[in-house]
C-alpha positions, 0 to 999 in steps of 0.5 A: 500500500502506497504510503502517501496515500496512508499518510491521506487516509489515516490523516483524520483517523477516527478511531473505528474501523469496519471490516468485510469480505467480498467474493467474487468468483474465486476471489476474496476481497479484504476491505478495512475503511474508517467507519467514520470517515468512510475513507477506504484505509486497506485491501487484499485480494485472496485468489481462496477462501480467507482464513484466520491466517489470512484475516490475523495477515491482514489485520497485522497490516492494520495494526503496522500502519496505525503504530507506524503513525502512533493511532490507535484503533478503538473499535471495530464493526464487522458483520457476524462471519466466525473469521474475525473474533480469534484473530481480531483478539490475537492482533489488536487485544481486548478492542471493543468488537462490534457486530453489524446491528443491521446483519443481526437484525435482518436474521430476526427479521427474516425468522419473523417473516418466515413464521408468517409465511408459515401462519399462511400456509396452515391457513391454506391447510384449514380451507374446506374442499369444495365440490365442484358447481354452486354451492346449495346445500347450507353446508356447502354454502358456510364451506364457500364462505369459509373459504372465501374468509381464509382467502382474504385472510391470507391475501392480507397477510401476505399483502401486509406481512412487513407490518410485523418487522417495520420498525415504526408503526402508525395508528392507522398501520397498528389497527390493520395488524390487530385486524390481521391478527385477530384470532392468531395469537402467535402471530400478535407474539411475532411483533410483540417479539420485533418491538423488544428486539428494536428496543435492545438498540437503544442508544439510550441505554447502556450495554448491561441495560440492554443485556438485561432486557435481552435476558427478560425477552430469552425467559418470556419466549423460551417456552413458545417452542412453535416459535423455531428459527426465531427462537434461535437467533433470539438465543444467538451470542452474536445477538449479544455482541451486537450491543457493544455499542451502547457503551461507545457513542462514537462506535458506529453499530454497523458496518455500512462504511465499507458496505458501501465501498462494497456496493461501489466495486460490484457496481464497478463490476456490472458497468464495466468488462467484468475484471477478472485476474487477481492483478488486474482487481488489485490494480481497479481498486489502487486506482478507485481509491487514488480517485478518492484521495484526489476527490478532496482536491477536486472539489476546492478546485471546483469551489474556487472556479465557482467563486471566481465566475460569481465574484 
């Protein structure tokens, strides 16, 4: 890595790094940016799979650029991959280590819409067969209303299935969920579980505080075995490392720095011919990020310019 453009990078270092992987094809791409800045600080192609070699490799890079310039790392968010906690505690010690808030959460997310999908299916399952024709009997005229009941009923559920993982609801939008739910206990457990987990990322609170309320919510759900998946990522210990935040209020609680860095190179990927060595990948992200370092300096040339046409 190009020293000058450490010397840029790390010139307003504020502390807290996130770090990611991507994949691409056989590749592997390492990334380290200032979760505050949001300025890209490290990278690594892999042509494998990364390992904690390769991630204790990188980190040690890390750690040699920030000593070389005497800063030090205070925190870091990573999303929840089982690379990063042995070789992150070997490099940098006991630095706070944060997982994604937003990762963590989009699993219990998914878990919850998928018990609504499941709460549709049996709903599916209950409705009566009918017999072919109009119905006549009094029978088959109460099954046809049944039907069309279950019918509408899972439409809606279906229709308005991200009222059960939004995390702010209005009047009007909490009044269609109690209408949806009505009848279906479990699922009016489903949001009642969402609220509490938002409430565990309350920047209000303290680390502890929130452990405590996530122990409450462990003892009040473990009993609704019906509840599965939910149950299991509500019993995760990422969950838990995904609070470290609430004791720092400058760490960031999620890793959308270099998320984006991320979401730049796979759009970089679709708009041109798809780069394909591991050379020629190291070479596109040396030259994207000399184009941030020289972003800065193009922007007070351009302000200049603007400042001397109006003046």
């Amino acid at each position: 890595m190009d020293t000058e453009f450490l010397d840029w990078a790390l010139a307003d270092f504020s502390g807290y790094v996130a770090a990611d992987e991507l994949y691409d094809g056989p590749f592997c791409i390492l990334s380290a940016v200032d979760n505050r800045r949001y300025k890209r600080i490290l990278y690594d192609v892999l042509d494998h799979d990364p390992t904690h070699e390769d991630i204790r490799a990188f980190l040690g890079r890390l750690k040699t650029a920030l000593t070389a310039r005497a800063l030090t790392l205070l925190g870091i968010t990573t999303d929840g991959s089982a690379l990063y906690p042995a070789p992150l505690a070997e490099v940098f010690g006991g630095v706070r280590h944060q997982l994604c808030e937003f990762h963590i959460v989009a699993d219990v997310v998914k878990a919850v819409l998928g018990a609504v999908a499941s709460a549709r299916k049996s709903l599916a399952a209950k409705q009566p067969k009918l017999p072919k024709g109009r119905p006549s009997t009094p029978a088959a005229k109460q099954a046809a209303r049944t039907k069309k009941r279950l019918d509408v009923q899972r439409a809606a559920l279906f229709t308005h299935r991200y009222l059960f993982v939004q995390r702010h609801l209005s009047k009007t939008e909490r009044k269609t969920l109690w209408r949806l739910t009505r009848g279906l206990p479990q699922l009016q457990k489903l949001r009642a579980i969402m609220e509490q987990v938002y409430a565990l990322f309350d920047r209000r609170c303290r680390t502890q505080t929130a452990l405590d309320k996530l122990a409450t919510l462990r003892r009040r759900v473990q009993r609704f075995k019906a509840l599965g998946d939910i149950l299991k990522k509500l019993f995760s210990p990422t969950l838990e490392k995904a609070l470290t935040f609430l004791d720092d209020k400058l760490l960031p609680s999620t890793s959308n720095a270099v998320e984006r860095g991320n979401r730049r190179y796979r759009k970089m990927q679709k708009n041109v011919y798809r780069v394909r060595t591991q050379a020629q990948i190291r070479a596109r992200l040396a030259l994207d990020m000399w184009r941030e370092a020289q972003a800065e300096g193009r922007q007070q040339t351009l302000a200049l310019l603007h400042l001397a046409r109006a003046g």
